[in-house]
N, C-alpha and C positions, 0 to 999 in steps of 0.2 A: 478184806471186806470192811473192816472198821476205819480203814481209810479211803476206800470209797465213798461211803454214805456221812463222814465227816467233811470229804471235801464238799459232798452234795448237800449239805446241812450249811454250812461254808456260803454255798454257791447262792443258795436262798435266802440265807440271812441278807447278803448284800444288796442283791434284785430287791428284798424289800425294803432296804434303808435309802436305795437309790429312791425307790418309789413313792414312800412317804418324800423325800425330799423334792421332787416334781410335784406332787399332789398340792404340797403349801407356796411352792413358786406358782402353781396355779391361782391359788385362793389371795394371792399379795396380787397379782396381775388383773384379778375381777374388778375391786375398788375402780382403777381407773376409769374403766367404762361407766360407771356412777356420775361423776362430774359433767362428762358430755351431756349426759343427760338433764342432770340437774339444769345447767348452762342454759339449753333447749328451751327450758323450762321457765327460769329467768328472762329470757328473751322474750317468752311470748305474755310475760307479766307486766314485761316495760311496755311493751307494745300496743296492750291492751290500757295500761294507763295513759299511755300518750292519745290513743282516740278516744277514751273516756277526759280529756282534758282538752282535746281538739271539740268536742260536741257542748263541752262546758263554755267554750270559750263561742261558739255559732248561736248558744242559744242566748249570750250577755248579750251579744252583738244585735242580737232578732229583739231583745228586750228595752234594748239603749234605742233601735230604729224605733218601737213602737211608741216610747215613751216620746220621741224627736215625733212623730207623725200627729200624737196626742197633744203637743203643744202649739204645733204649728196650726189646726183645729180650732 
């Protein structure tokens, strides 16, 4: 009997060291998916400064035509 319930003491100990050790190759494998996201993220900051500097640059343009229309006036 005391070798049964030792092996089975045995049997559990292991299943849980195996299973912490899966749990934290989990929690090191999350981080990655962070980045892509971040990245996404990035992306749509450049994106948005490059039309925020496209509409900078249409309205010099509308300002240089108007000042050209005012002088020819």
């Amino acid at each position: 009997m005391k070798k049964l319930l030792s092996i089975l003491v045995s049997i559990l100990f292991a299943l849980s060291i195996s299973g912490m050790a899966f749990a934290q190759a989990a929690k090191e494998a999350a981080p990655a998916d962070k980045p892509k996201a971040e990245e996404k993220a990035e992306k749509k900051e450049k994106k948005a400064k490059k039309e925020k500097k496209a509409k900078a640059a249409k309205a010099e343009e509308k300002k240089a035509e108007e000042k050209k229309a005012e002088e020819k006036k």
